[in-house]
C-alpha positions as CSV (number, residue, x, y, z in Angstrom):
1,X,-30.5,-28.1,32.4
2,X,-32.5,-27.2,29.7
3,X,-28.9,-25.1,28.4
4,X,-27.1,-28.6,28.0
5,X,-29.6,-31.0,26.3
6,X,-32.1,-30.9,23.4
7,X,-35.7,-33.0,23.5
8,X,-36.9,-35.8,21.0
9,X,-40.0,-37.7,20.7
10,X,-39.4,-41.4,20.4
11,X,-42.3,-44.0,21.1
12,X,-44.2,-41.5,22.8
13,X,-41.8,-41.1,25.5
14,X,-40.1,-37.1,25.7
15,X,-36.4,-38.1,25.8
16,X,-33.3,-35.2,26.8
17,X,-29.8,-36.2,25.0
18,X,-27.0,-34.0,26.0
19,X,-25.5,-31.8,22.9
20,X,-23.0,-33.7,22.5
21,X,-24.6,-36.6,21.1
22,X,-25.6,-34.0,17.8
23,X,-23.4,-30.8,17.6
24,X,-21.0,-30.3,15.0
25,X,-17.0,-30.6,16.1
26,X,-14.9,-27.8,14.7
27,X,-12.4,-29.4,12.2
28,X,-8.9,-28.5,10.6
29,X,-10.0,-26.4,7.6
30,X,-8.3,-26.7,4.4
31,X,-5.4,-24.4,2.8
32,X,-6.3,-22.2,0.1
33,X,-2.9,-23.0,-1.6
34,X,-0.4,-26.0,-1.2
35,X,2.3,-26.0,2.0
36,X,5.0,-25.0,-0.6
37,X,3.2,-22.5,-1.9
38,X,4.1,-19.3,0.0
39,X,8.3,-20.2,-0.3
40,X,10.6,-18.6,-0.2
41,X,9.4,-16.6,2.6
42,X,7.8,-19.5,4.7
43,X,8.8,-23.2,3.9
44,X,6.8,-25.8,3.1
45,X,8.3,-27.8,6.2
46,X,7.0,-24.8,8.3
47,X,3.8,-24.5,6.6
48,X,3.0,-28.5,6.9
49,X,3.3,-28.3,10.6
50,X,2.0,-25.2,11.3
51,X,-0.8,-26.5,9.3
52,X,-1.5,-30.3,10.2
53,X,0.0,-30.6,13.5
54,X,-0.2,-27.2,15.8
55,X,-3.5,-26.0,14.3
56,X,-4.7,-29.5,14.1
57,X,-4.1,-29.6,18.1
58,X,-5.6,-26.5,19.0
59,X,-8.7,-28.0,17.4
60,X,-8.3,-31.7,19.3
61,X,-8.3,-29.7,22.1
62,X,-11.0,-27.4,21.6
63,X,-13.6,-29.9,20.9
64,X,-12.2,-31.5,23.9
65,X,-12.9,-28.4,26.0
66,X,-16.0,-28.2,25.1
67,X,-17.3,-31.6,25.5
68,X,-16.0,-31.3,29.2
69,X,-18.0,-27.6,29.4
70,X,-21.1,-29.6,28.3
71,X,-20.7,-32.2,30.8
72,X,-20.3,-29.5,33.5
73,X,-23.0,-27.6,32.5
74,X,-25.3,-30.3,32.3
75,X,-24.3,-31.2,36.0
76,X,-24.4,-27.8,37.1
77,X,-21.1,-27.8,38.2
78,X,-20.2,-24.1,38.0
79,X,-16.9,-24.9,39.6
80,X,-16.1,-27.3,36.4
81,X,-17.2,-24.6,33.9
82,X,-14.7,-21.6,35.6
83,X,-11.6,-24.4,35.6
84,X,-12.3,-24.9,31.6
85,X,-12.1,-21.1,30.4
86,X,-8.2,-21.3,30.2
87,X,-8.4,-24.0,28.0
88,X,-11.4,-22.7,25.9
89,X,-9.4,-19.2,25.0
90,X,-6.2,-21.1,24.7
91,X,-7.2,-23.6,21.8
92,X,-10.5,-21.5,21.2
93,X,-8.0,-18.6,20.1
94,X,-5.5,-20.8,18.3
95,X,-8.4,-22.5,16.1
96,X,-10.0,-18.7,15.4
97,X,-6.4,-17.0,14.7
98,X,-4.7,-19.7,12.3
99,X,-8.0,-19.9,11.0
100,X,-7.9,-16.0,9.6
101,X,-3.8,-16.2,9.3
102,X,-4.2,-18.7,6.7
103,X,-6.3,-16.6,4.5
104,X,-4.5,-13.6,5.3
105,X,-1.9,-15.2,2.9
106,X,-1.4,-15.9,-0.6
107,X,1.3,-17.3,-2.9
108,X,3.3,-13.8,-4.4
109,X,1.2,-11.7,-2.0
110,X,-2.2,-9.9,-3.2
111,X,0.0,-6.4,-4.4
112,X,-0.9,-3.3,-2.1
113,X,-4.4,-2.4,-0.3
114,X,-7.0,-0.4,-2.7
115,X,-10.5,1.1,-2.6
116,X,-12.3,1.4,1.0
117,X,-9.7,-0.2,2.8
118,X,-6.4,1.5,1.1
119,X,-8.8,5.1,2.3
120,X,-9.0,3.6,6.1
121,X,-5.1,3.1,6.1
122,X,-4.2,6.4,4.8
123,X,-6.6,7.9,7.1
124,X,-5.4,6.3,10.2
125,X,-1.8,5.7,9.3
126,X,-0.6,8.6,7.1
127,X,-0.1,5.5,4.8
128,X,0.5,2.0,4.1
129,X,4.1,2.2,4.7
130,X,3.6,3.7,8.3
131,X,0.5,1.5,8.8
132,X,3.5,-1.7,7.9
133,X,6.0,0.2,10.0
134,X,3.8,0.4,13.3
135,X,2.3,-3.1,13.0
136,X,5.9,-4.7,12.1
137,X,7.3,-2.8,15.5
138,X,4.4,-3.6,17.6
139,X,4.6,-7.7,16.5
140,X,8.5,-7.8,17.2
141,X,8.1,-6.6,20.5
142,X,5.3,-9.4,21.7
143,X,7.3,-10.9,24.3
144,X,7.5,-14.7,24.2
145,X,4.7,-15.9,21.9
146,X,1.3,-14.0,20.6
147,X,0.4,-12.0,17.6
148,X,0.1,-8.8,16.2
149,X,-2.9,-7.6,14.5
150,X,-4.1,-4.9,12.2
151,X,-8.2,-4.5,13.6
152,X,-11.2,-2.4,13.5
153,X,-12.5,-0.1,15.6
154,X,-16.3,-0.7,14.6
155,X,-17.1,1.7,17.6
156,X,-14.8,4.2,16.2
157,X,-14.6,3.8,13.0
158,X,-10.7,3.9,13.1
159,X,-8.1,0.6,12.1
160,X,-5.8,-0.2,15.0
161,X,-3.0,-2.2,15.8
162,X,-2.9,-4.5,18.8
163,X,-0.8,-7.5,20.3
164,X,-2.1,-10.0,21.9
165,X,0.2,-12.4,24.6
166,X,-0.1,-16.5,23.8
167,X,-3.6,-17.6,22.0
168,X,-5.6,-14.8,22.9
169,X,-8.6,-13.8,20.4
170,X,-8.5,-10.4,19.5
171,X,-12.0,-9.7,19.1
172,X,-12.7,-10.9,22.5
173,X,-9.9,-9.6,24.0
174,X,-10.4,-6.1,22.5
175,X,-13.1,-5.5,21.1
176,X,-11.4,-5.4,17.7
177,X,-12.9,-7.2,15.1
178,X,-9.6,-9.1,13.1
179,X,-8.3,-7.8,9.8
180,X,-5.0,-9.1,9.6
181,X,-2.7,-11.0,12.1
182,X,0.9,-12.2,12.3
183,X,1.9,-15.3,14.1
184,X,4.8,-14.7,16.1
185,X,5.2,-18.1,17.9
186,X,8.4,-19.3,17.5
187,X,6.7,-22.6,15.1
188,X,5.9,-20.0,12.7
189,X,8.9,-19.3,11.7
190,X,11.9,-20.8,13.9
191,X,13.1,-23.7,11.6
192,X,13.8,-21.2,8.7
193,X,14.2,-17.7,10.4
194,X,15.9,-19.1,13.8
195,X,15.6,-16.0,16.6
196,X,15.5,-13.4,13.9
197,X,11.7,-12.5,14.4
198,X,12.3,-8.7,12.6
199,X,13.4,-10.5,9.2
200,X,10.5,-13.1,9.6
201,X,8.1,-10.4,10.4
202,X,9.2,-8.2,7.5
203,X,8.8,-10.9,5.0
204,X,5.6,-12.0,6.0
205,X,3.8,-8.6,3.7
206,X,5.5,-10.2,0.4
207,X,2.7,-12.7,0.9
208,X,0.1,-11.1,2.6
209,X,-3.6,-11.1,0.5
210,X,-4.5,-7.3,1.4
211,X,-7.6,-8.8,-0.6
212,X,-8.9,-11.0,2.3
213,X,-7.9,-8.0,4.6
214,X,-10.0,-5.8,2.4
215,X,-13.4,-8.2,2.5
216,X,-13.2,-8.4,6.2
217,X,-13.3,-4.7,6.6
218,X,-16.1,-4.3,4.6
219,X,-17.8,-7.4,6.1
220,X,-17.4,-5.8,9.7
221,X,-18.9,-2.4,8.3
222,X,-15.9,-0.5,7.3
223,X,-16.2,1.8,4.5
């Protein structure tokens, strides 16, 4: 299928390669600050494997995934291509979320929201301290693993907050395009919190870069 492979000239003969033999593989990207950086309210044991071993696997896994959805596609095995969405959203979601949490942080935290984005909150919260208050209740009460997410409503206009169960993306699971998220798997914070997820969850803002939040607002059109 002309979806799955890409044409090249050699000695006169057309040639189809699969995708695979060129495309790019998503990697583990970099911190923007050292695994001890954000202590004392996440360790540098947490942080290192959060970091290089769970994110690290949602991305072994994701390439994986999608070397098998080539292969299927290729074949035209549609059957193949269902079986691998779980898989795809699982580690798909895992690489995209960790990918934004990480920058959602910064060592000492970023101080509180201002300009365009500071407007939204008060707007659609009342303020930051009820905007905190609703996202902090609604990421407690994921049951079992997921995260909770401040998004925007491009359609609307209007900053939400969501939760969403496991790995799930929230863009692509609501339409919301991410702002900020909270990781409330238990490897986030476990080791240092234990089963305390309020105390982990209210000490995440004390490092939380409301400037990141702020650039992706105005990058998804929020004024």
């Amino acid at each position: 299928m002309l979806a799955a492979r890409s044409f090249v000239q050699q000695a006169g003969v057309r040639m189809a390669l699969p995708l695979s033999s060129y495309r790019s593989k998503h990697t583990l990207p970099d911190l923007p600050y050292d695994y001890n950086a954000l202590e004392p309210v996440i360790s540098a044991e947490i942080m290192q494997l959060h970091h290089s071993k769970h994110h690290a696997t949602y991305v072994t896994n994701l390439n994986v995934a999608e070397e098998k959805l080539q292969e299927a596609v290729a074949k035209n095995d549609v059957s193949s291509v269902i079986g691998l969405h779980g898989a795809l959203k699982f580690n798909g979601g895992g690489h995209l979320n960790h990918s934004i949490f990480w920058q959602n942080l910064c060592p000492g935290g970023s101080g509180e929201p201002d300009g365009a984005l500071m407007t939204a909150i008060n707007r659609d919260f009342g303020s930051f301290s009820n905007m905190k208050d609703k996202l902090s209740a609604s990421t407690v009460a994921v049951q079992g693993s997921g995260w909770g997410w401040l998004g925007y409503n491009k359609a609307a206009d209007k900053l939400q907050i969501a939760a969403c169960a496991n790995q799930d993306p929230l863009e692509a699971t609501t339409g919301l395009v991410p702002l900020f998220g909270i990781d409330v798997w238990e490897h986030a914070y476990y080791l240092q919190y234990k089963n305390v997820r309020p105390d982990y969850v209210k000490a995440i803002f004390q490092v939380a870069n409301w400037n990141d939040v702020a650039a992706r607002y105005s990058a998804a059109g929020g004024k």
